[in-house]
C-alpha positions as CSV (number, residue, x, y, z in Angstrom):
1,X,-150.3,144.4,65.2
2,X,-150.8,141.6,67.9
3,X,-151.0,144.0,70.7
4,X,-153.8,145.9,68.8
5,X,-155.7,142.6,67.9
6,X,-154.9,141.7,72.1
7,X,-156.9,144.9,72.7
8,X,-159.5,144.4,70.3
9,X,-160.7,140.9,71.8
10,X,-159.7,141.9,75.6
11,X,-162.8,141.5,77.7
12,X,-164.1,142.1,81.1
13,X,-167.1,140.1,81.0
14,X,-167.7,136.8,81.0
15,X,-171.1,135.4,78.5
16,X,-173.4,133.0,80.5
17,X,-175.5,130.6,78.9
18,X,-178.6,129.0,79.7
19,X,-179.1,126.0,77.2
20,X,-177.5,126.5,73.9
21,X,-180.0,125.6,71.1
22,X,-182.7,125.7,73.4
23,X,-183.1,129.9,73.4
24,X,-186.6,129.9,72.1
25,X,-187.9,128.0,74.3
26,X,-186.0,128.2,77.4
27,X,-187.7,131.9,78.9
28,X,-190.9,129.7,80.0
29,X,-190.8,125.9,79.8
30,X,-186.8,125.6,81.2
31,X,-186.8,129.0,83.7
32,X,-190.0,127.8,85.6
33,X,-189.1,124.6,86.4
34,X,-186.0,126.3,87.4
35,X,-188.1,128.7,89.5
36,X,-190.0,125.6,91.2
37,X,-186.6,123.7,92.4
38,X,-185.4,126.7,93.7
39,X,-188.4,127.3,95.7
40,X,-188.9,123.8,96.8
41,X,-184.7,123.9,97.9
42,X,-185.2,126.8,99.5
43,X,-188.7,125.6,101.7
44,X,-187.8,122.3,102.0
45,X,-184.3,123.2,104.0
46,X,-185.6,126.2,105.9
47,X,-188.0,123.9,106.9
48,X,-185.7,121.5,108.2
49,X,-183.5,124.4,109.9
50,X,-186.4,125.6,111.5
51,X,-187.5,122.7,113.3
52,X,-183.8,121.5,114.4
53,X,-183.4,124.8,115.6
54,X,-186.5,124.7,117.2
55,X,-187.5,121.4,118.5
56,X,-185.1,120.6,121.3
57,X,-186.0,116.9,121.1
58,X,-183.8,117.3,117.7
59,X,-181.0,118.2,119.3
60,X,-179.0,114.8,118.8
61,X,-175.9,114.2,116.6
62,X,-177.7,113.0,113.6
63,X,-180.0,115.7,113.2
64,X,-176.8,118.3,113.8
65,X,-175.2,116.6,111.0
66,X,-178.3,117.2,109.2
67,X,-178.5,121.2,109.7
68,X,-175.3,121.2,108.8
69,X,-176.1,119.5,105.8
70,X,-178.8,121.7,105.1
71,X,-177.4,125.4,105.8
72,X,-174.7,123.9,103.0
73,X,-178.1,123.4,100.6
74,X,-179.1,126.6,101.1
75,X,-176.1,128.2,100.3
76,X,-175.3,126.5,97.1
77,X,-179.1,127.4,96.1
78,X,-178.1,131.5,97.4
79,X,-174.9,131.1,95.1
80,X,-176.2,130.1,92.2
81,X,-179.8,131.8,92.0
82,X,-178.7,135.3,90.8
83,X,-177.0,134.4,87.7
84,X,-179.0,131.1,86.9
85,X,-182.0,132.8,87.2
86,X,-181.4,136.4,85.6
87,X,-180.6,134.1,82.5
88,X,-183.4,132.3,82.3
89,X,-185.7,134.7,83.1
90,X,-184.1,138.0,81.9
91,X,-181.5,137.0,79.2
92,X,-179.1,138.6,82.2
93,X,-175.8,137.1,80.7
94,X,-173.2,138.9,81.6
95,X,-171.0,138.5,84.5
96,X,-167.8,140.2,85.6
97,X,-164.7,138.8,86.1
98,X,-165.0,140.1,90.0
99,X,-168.1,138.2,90.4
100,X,-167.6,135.1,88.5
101,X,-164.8,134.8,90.6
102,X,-166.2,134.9,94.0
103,X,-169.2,132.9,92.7
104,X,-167.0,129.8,91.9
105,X,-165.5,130.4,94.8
106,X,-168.4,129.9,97.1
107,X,-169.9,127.1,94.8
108,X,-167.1,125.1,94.9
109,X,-166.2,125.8,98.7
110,X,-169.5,124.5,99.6
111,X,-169.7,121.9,97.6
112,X,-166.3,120.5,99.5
113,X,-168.1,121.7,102.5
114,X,-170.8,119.2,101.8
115,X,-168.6,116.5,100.8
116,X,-167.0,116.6,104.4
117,X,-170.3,116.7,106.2
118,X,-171.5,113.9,104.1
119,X,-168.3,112.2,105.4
120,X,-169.2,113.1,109.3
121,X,-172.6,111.8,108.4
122,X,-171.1,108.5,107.6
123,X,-168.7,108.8,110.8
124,X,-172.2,109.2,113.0
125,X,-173.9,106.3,111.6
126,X,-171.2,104.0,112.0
127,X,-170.7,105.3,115.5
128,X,-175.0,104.8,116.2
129,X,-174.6,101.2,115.1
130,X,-171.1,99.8,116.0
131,X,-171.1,101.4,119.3
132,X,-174.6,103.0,120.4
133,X,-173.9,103.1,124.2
134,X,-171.0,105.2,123.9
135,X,-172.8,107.7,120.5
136,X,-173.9,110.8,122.7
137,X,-170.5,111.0,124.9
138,X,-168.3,110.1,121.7
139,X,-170.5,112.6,119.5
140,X,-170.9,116.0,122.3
141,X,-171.9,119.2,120.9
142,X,-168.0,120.9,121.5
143,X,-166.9,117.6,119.0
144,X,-169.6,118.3,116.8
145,X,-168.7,122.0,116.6
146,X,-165.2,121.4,116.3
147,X,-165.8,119.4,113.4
148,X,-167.8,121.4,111.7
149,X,-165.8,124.6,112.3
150,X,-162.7,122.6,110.5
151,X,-165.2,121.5,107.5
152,X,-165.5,125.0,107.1
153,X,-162.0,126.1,107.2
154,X,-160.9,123.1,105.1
155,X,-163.2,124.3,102.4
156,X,-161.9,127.8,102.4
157,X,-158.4,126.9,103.0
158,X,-158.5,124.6,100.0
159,X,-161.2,126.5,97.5
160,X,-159.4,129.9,98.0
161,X,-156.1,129.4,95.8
162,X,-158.4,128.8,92.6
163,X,-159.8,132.8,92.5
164,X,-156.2,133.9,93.3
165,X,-155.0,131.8,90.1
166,X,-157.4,133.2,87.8
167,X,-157.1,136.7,88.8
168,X,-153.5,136.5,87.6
169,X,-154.6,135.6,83.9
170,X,-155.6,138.0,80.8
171,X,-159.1,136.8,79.5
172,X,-158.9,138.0,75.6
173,X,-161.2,135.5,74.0
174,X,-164.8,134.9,73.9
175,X,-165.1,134.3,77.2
176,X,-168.5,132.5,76.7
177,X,-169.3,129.9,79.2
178,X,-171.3,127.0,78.6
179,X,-173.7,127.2,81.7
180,X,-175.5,130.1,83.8
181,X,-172.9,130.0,86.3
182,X,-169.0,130.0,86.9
183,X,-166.9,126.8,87.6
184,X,-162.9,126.9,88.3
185,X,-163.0,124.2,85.5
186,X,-164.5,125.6,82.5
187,X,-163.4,129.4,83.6
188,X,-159.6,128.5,83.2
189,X,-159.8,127.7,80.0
190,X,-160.6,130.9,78.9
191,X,-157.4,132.1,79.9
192,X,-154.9,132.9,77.1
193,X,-152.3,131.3,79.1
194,X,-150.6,128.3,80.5
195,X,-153.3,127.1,83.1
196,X,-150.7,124.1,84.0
197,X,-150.7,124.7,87.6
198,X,-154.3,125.5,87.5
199,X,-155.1,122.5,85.7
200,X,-152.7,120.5,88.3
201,X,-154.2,122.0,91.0
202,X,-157.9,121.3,90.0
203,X,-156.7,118.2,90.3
204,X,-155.3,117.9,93.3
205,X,-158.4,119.5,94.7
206,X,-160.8,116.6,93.4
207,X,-158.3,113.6,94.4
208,X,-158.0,115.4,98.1
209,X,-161.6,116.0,98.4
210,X,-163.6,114.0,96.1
211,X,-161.8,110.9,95.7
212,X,-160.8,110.9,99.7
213,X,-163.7,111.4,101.5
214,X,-165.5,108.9,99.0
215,X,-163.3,106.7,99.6
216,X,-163.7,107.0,103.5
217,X,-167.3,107.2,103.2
218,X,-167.2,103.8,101.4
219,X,-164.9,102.1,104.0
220,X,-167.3,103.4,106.7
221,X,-170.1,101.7,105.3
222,X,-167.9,98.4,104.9
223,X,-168.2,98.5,108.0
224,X,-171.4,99.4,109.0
225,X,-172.4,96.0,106.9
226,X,-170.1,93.9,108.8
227,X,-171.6,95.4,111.8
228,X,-175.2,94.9,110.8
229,X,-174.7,91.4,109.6
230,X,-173.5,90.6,113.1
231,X,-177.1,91.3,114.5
232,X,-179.0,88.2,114.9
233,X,-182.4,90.2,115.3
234,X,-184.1,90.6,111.7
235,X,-185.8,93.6,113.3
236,X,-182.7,95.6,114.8
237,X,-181.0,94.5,111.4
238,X,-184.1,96.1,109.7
239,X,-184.1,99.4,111.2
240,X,-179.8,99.8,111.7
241,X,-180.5,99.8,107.7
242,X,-183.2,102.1,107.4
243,X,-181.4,104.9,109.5
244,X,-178.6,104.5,106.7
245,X,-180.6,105.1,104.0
246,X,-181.1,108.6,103.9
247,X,-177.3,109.8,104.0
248,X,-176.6,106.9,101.5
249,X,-179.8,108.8,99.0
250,X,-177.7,112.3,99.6
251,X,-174.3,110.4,99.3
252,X,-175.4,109.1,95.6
253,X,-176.9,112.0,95.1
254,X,-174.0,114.4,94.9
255,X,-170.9,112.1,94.3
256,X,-172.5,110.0,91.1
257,X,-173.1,113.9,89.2
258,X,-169.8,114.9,89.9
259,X,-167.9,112.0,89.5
260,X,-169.9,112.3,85.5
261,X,-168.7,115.5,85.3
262,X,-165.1,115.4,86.1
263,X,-164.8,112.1,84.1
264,X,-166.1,114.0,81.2
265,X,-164.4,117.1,81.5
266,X,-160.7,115.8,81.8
267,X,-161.7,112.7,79.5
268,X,-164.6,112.7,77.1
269,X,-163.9,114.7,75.0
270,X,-165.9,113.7,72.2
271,X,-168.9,113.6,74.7
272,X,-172.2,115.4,74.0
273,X,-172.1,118.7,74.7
274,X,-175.6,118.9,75.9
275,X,-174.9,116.1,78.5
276,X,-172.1,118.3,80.1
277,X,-174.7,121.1,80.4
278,X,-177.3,119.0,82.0
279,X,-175.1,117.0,84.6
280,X,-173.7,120.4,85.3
281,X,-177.2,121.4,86.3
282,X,-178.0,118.2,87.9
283,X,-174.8,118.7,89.8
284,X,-175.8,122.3,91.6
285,X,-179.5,121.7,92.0
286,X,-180.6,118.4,92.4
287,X,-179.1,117.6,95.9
288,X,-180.5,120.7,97.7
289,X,-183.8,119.5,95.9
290,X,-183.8,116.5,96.8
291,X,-181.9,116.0,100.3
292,X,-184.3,118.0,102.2
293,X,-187.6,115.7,100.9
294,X,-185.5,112.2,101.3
295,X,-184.7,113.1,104.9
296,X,-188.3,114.5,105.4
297,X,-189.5,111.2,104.3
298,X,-187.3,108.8,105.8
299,X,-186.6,110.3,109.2
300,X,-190.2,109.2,111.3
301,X,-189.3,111.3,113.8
302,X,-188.2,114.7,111.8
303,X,-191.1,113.7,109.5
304,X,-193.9,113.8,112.7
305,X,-192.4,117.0,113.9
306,X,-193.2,119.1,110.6
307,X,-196.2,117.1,110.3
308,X,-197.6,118.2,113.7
309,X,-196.3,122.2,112.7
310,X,-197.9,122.5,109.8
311,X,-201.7,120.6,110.5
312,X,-202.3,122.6,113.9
């Protein structure tokens, strides 16, 4: 009898959803502001691509940090569009198991991705302040490369393992997910299994890469204070600030979501469920939003670039 009922409930889809209890509402007020960050993300960082690649007066360090940064954007918007948008728009809410897979996969690879070009980004401003005579021969292009070939492979290397795990499950529940997209997290407990190492894993993953290069990010910019309060000149103090205040914006901006949404996943339990959903949006689409229009803004010299493009 309990093999038939297994058979009965097996699935090979998993449900999306968009915003439970918001259905009525959600096909035109929710999916075009949807529609409008996705465009904005999308502009905003070609933009920015464009006229790094472009402009050989942007050729420095910071502004290769900064592609990087933004090539990261854009693929977390590419990853998530499909299914985020063909439920909103189209009630599209199935998935397979194939293709959920992969797309938590390339979410959450490029998500630690970001996190370790955030952490270069904090590397290359200490380096411009503590030691600016010696920032273009400590910071060459080969480095630079280097380093962002490993971010790459460290992403992979460390994201990879999670797919592979659930693969290995039976799915024979509901299998309906709580957001428009697939995360190792919620995924795993649809398994009717032990998800132990999973679980242990997961983890491991957000100690390693989360909690690290947070952690190193903060030390940097201990010491980028103790640097900058060694400068006796209000006005080089002024401006060794203000070129720390963009990566500091996109630093809040995709730690103080996720940090939420761990906390709450693995502890708060009796947390609103409609919270969860909108940090878990907040999460994905808010830092490729918003990263390309703080840097836009604060850079004066990006900023006059795409200024002089687009008025001729």
């Amino acid at each position: 009898m309990s093999a038939v009922n297994d058979t009965k409930f097996k699935s090979s889809v998993f449900l999306l959803t968009g915003i439970p209890g918001q259905e009525d509402v959600q096909n035109l007020w929710i999916s075009l502001p949807f529609c409008l960050m996705y465009v904005i993300s999308i502009l905003g960082n070609s933009v920015i691509l464009f006229m790094i690649k472009t402009d050989p007066s942007l050729h420095e360090p910071m502004y290769i940090f900064l592609s990087m940064l933004g090539f990261t954007d854009l693929g977390l918007s590419v990853a998530t569009i499909p299914t985020i948008l063909g439920t909103f728009l189209f009630n599209s809410r199935e998935i397979s198991f194939d293709a959920c897979f992969s797309q938590l996969f390339f979410i959450q690879s490029l998500q630690c991705i970001e996190s370790s070009v955030l952490l270069l980004m904090a590397f290359d401003r200490f380096i411009a302040i503590s030691n600016p005579l010696r920032y273009v021969s400590i910071l060459t292009l080969a480095r630079i490369a280097k380093m962002g070939l490993v971010c790459v492979l460290r992403g992979v290397a460390v994201i990879l393992p999670l797919p592979l795990l659930l693969k290995r499950f039976q799915y024979c529940r509901a299998n309906v997910l709580s957001h428009a997209y697939c995360l190792h997290m919620e995924v795993m407990t649809m398994a009717c299994a032990d998800i132990t190492i999973n679980n242990i894993y997961g983890l491991i993953i957000t100690v390693l890469i989360v909690g690290l290069d947070s952690l190193l990010i903060f030390l940097s910019y201990v010491m980028i204070i103790k640097t900058v309060l060694s400068i006796t000149c209000h006005k080089e103090f002024l401006r060794a600030l203000n070129t720390c205040v963009s990566h500091l914006c996109a630093v809040l901006l995709f730690y103080m979501p996720e940090f939420s949404l761990t906390l709450i996943h693995r502890f708060g339990k009796g947390s609103s469920p409609l919270l969860q959903i909108v940090l878990g949006y907040v999460y994905l689409m808010v830092p490729p939003l918003i990263n390309p229009i703080v840097y836009s803004v604060k850079s004066k010299h990006l900023r006059s670039r795409i200024i002089r493009v687009f008025v001729k």
